[in-house]
C-alpha positions as CSV (number, residue, x, y, z in Angstrom):
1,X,56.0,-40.7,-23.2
2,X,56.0,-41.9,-27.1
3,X,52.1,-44.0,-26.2
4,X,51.0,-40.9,-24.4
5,X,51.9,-38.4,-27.6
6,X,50.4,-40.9,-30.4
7,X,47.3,-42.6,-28.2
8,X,43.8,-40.0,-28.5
9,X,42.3,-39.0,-25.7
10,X,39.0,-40.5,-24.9
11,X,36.0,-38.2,-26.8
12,X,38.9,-36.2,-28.8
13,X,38.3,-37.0,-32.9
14,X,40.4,-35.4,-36.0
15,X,38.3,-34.8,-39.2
16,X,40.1,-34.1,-42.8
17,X,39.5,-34.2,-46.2
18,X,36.2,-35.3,-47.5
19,X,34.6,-35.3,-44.4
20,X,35.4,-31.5,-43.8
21,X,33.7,-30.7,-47.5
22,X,31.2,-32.5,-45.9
23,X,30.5,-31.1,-42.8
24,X,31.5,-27.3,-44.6
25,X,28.7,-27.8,-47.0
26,X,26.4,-28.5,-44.1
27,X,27.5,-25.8,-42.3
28,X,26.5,-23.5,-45.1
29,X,23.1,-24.8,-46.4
30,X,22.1,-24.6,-42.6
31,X,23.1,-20.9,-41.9
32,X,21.9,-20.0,-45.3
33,X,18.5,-21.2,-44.2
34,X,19.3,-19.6,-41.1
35,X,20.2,-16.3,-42.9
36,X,17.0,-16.5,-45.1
37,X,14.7,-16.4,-42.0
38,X,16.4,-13.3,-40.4
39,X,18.7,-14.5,-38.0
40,X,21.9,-13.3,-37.0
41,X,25.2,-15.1,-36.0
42,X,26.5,-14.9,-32.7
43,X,30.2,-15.9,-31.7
44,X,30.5,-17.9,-28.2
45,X,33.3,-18.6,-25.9
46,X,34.8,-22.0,-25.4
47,X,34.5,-21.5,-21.9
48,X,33.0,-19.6,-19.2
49,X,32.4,-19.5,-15.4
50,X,31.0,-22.6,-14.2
51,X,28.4,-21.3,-12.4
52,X,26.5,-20.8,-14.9
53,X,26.1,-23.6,-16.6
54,X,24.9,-25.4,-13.3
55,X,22.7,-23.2,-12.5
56,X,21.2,-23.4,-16.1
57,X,21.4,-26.8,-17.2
58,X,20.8,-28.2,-14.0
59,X,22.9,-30.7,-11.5
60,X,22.6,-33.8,-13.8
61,X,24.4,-32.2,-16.4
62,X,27.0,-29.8,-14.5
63,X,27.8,-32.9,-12.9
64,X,29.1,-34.1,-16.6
65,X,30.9,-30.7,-17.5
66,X,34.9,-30.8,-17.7
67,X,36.3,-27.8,-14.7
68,X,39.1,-26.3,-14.4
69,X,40.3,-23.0,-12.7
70,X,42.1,-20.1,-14.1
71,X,45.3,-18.4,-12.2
72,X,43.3,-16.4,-9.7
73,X,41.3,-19.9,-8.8
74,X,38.1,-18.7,-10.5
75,X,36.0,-22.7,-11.2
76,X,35.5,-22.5,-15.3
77,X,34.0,-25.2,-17.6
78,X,34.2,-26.2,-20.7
79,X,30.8,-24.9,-22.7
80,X,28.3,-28.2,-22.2
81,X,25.8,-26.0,-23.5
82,X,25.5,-23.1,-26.1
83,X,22.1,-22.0,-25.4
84,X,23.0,-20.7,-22.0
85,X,25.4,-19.1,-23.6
86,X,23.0,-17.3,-26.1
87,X,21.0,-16.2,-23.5
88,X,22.7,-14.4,-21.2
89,X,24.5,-13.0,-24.0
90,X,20.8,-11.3,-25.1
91,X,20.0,-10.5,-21.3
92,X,23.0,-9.0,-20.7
93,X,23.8,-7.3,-23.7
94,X,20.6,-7.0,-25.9
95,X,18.2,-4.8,-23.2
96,X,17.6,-2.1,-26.2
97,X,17.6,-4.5,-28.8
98,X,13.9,-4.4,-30.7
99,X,12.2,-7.7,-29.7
100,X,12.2,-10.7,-31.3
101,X,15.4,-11.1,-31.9
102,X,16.8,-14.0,-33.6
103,X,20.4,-15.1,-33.4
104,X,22.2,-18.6,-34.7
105,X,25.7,-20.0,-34.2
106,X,27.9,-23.5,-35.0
107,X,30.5,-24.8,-32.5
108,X,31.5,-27.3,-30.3
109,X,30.5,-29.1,-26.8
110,X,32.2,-31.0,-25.0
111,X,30.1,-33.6,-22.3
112,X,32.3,-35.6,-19.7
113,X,30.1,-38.7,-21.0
114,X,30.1,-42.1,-19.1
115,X,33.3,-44.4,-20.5
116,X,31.1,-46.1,-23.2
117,X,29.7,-43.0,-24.9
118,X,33.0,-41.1,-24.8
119,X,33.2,-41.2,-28.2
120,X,30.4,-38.2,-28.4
121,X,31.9,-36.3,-25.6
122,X,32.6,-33.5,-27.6
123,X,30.3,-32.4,-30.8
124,X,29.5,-29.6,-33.4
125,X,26.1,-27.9,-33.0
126,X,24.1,-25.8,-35.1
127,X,21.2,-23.9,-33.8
128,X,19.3,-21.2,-33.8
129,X,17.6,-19.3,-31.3
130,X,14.6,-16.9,-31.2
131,X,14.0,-14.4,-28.4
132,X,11.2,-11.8,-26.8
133,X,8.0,-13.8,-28.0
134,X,5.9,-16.5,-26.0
135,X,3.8,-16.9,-28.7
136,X,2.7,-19.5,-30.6
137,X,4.1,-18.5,-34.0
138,X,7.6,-18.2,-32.7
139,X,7.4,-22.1,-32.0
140,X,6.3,-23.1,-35.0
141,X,8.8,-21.0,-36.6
142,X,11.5,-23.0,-35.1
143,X,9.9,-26.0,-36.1
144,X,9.8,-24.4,-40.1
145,X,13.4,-23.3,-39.7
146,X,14.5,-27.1,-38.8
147,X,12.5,-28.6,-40.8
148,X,13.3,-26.0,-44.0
149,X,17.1,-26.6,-43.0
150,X,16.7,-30.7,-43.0
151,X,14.7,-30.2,-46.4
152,X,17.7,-28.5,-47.9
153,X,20.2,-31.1,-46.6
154,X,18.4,-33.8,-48.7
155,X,16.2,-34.7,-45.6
156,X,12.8,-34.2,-46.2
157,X,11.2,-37.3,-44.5
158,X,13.0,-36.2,-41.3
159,X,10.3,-36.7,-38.7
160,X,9.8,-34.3,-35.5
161,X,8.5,-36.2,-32.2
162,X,6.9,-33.8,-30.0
163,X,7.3,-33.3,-26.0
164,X,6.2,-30.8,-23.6
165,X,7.8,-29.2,-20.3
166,X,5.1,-29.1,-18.6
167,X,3.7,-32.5,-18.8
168,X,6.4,-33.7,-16.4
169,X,5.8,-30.6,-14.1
170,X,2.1,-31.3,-13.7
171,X,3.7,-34.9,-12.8
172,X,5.8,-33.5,-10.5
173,X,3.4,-30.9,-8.9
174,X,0.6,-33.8,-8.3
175,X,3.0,-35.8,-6.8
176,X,4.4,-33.6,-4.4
177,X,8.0,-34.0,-5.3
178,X,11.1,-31.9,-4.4
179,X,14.3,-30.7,-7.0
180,X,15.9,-33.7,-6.3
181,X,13.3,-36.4,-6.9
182,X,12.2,-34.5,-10.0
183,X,15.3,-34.9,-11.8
184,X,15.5,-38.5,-10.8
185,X,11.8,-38.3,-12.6
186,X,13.4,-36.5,-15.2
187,X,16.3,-38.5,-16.1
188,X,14.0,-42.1,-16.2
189,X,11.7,-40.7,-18.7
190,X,14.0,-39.2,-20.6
191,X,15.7,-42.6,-20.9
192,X,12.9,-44.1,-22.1
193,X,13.6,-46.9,-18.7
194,X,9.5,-47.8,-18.7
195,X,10.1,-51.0,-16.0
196,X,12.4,-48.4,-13.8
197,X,9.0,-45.5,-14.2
198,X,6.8,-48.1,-13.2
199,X,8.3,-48.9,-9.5
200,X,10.1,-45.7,-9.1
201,X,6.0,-44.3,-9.4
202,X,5.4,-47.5,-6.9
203,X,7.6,-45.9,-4.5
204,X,5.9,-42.9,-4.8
205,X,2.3,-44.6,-4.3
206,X,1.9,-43.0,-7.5
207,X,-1.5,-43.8,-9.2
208,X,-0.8,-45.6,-12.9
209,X,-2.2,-43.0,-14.9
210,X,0.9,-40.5,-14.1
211,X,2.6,-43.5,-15.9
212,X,0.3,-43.0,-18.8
213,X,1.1,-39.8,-19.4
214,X,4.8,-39.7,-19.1
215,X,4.6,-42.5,-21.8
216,X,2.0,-41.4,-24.2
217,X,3.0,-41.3,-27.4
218,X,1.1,-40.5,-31.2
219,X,-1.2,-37.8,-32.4
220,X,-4.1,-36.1,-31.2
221,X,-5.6,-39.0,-30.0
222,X,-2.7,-40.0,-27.4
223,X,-3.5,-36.0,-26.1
224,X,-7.2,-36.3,-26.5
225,X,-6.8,-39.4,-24.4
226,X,-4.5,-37.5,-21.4
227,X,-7.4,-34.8,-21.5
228,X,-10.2,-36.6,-20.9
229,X,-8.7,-37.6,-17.3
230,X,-6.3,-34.8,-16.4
231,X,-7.0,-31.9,-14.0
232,X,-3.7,-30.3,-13.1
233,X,-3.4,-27.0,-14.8
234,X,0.4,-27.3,-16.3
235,X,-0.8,-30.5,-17.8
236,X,-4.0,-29.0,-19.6
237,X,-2.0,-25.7,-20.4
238,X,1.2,-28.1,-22.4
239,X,-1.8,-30.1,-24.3
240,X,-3.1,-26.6,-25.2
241,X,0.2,-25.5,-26.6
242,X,0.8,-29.2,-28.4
243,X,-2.9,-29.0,-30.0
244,X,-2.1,-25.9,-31.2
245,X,1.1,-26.9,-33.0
246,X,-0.6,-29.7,-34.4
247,X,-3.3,-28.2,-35.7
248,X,-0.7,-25.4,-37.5
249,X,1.4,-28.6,-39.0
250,X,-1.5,-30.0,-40.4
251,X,-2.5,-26.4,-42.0
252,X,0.7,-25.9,-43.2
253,X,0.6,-29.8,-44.9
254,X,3.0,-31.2,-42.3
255,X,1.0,-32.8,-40.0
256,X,3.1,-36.2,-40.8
257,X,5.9,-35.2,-40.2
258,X,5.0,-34.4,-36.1
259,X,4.0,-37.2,-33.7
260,X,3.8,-36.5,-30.0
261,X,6.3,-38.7,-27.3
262,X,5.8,-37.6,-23.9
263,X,9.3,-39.1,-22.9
264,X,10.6,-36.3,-24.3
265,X,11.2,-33.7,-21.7
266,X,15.3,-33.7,-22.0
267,X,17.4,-33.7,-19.1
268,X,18.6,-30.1,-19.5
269,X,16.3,-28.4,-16.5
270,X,15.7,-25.1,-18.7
271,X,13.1,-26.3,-20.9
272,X,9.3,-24.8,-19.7
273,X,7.0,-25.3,-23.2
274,X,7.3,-27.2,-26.1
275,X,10.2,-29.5,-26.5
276,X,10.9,-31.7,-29.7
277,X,13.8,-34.2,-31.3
278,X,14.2,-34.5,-34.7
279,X,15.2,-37.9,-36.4
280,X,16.4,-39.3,-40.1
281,X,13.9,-42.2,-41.3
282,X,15.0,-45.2,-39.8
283,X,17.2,-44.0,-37.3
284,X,16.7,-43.9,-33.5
285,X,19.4,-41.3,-33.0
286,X,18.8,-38.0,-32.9
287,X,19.9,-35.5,-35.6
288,X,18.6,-32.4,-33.6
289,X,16.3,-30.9,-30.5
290,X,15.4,-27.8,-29.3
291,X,12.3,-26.6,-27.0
292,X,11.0,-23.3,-25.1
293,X,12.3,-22.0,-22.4
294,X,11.0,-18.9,-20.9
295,X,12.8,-19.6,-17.4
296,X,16.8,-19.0,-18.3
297,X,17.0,-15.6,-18.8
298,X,15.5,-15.1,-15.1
299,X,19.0,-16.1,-14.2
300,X,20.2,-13.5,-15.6
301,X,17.8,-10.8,-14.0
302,X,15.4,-10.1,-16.3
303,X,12.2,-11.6,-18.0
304,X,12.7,-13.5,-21.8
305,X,10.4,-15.7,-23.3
306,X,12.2,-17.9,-25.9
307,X,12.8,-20.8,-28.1
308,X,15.0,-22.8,-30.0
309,X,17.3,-25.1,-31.6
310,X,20.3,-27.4,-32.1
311,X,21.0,-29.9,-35.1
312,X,24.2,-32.3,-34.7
313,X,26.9,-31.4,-37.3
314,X,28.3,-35.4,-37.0
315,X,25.0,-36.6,-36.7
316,X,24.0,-34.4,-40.0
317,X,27.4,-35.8,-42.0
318,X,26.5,-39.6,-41.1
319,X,23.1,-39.0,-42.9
320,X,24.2,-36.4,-45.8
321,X,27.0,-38.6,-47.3
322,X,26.1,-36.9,-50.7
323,X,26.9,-33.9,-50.0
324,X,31.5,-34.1,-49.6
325,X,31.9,-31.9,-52.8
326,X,35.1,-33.1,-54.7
327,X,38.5,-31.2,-53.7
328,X,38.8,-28.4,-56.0
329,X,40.4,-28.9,-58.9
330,X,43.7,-27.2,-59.3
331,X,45.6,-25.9,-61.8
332,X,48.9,-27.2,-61.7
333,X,52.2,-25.4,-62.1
334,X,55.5,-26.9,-62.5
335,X,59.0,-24.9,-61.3
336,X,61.5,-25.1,-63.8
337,X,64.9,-26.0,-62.6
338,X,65.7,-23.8,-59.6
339,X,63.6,-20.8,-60.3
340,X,60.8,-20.6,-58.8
341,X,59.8,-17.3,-59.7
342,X,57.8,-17.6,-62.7
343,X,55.6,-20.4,-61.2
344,X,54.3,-18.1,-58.4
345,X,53.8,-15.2,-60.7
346,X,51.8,-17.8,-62.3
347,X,50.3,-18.6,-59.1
348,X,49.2,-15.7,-58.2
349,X,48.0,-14.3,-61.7
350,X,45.8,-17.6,-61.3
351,X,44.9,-17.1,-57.8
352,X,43.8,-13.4,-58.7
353,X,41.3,-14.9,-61.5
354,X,39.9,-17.0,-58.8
355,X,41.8,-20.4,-59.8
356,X,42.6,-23.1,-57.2
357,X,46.4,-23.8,-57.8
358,X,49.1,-26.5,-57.0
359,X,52.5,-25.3,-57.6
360,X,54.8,-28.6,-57.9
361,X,58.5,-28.0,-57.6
362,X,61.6,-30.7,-57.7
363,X,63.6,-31.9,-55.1
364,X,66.2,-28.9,-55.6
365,X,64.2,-26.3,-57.0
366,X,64.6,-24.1,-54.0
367,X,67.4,-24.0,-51.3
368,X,67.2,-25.6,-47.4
369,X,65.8,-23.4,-44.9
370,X,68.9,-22.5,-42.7
């Protein structure tokens, strides 16, 4: 009993002290940035009815969600996902709301992660998401927002590797494949596995260049290069949207800070457009992603382009170690002999001029609770 109540759970973490200034003063740049371009915080539950996040995230990932059922046996999960979330909160209770509509929100998810990754199994988010427009500006909005909110954080040479949805459909399409063998698809390129692509496409009797693509990586010239030998409509409509963004970046002076990776296509099923990580110089983990997706709302019963983004609050502290602002300092009051009374008039007179305070009291200065 006394090893059960002291050992941690696996994925469970405690954070105190600096590392909450920390992570509180990340908090706030972020949803000031967030504020500054118009959007609007939204408050989630923890949990919700399974159901949905299988049907939006897809079976590789409701396959990782932590169940449980209420008293009337209804199946509910833990959130593994706060865009769902978002967005049939908008379907369901936006219709009237005028288009676009822009919301943001911070809190946790929690992944039933494989043993050796259970120390991420639950994390902080912070995104923002922007609804009613399939057009081009609302993506690179979401890329300005990120990118605005990473500059703010002491983050400037953060780099954005861009992916596209629709790369891997075209794939998919060409090839034939069902639900299930396009999530097997899915989850090799995502994991970057380029000896597991190359016979699982073998398999397939899949010609080489399908490897190609799903591997491509660079700038114009890694799409320029998938052009000149592509046919398949979804394929020539995600270079379409990726030229596009580039060619906005590079207007905009931020052209190095976007590359293209093809790999990219996460393994959360909802994504249809443009999808993108974002990473700290020199780090191959990922402080962020986010993408289009036009699709999840349909689950909902109604039509709603949209895109948008999460940034990783731990990820964000690892990186941002400047940015733990001291305690407070506190003006210190001492209780004189047993009477307590003048040091919390004290207190509070201080409190009321906006003065952090520390009353310190002896041993005896106030009797036992009873």
């Amino acid at each position: 009993m006394t090893d059960t109540l002291f050992k941690l759970p696996a994925g469970v973490t405690y954070a105190l002290g600096p590392e909450v200034r920390r992570r509180r003063a990340i908090e706030r740049i972020v949803f000031e940035t967030f504020q500054g371009w118009s959007y609007e915080e939204i408050l989630l539950p923890v949990y919700d009815a399974y159901a949905l996040f299988r049907h939006s995230a897809g079976p590789s990932q409701a396959g990782a969600t932590y169940c449980f059922t209420d008293v009337e046996g209804e199946l509910l999960a833990l959130r593994p996902d706060l865009t769902s979330l978002v967005a049939r909160a908008v379907a369901t209770r936006c219709q009237d709301w005028p288009r676009p509509i822009r919301l943001c929100y911070v809190g946790e998810v929690f992944r039933n992660a494989q043993a050796a990754r259970r120390a991420t199994d639950a994390v902080w988010q912070l995104g923002a998401e922007l609804f009613g427009s399939d057009r081009l500006e609302a993506d690179v909005e979401i890329l300005l927002v990120a990118l605005e909110a990473l500059e703010r954080l002491g983050l400037a040479s953060a780099q954005v590797s861009l992916g596209h949805a629709g790369l891997l459909a075209g794939v998919a399409e060409e090839l034939a494949l069902d639900a299930a063998k396009s999530d097997e698809l899915r989850d090799i390129v995502d994991r970057r596995q380029t000896r597991a692509l190359e016979a699982w496409l073998r398999d397939q009797r899949a010609p080489g260049f399908w490897r190609d693509v799903l591997t491509a990586h660079g700038q114009g010239a890694a799409l320029r290069q998938i052009r000149a030998r592509a046919t398949n409509p979804q394929i020539l409509m995600a270079l379409d949207d990726l030229e596009q963004v580039l060619d906005v970046a590079a207007a905009l002076g931020i052209a190095d800070r976007l590359t293209f990776d093809a790999s990219h296509v996460s393994r959360l099923g909802y994504y249809t457009g443009m999808t993108f990580r974002i990473y700290a110089p020199g780090s191959g983990v990922a402080l962020g992603s986010g993408g289009r997706y036009d699709a999840l709302a349909r689950l909902f019963g109604t039509a709603e382009p949209a895109v948008g983004f999460q940034l990783s609050l731990e990820g964000l502290a690892r990186v941002t170690d400047s940015l733990a602002p001291p305690a407070p300092s506190a003006t210190r009051l001492e209780a004189e002999g047993d009477d307590l009374t003048a040091a919390f008039r004290q207190a509070r007179d201080a409190r009321r001029a906006g003065e952090s305070v520390e009353i310190r009291t002896s041993r005896h200065s106030f009797p036992p609770n009873r």
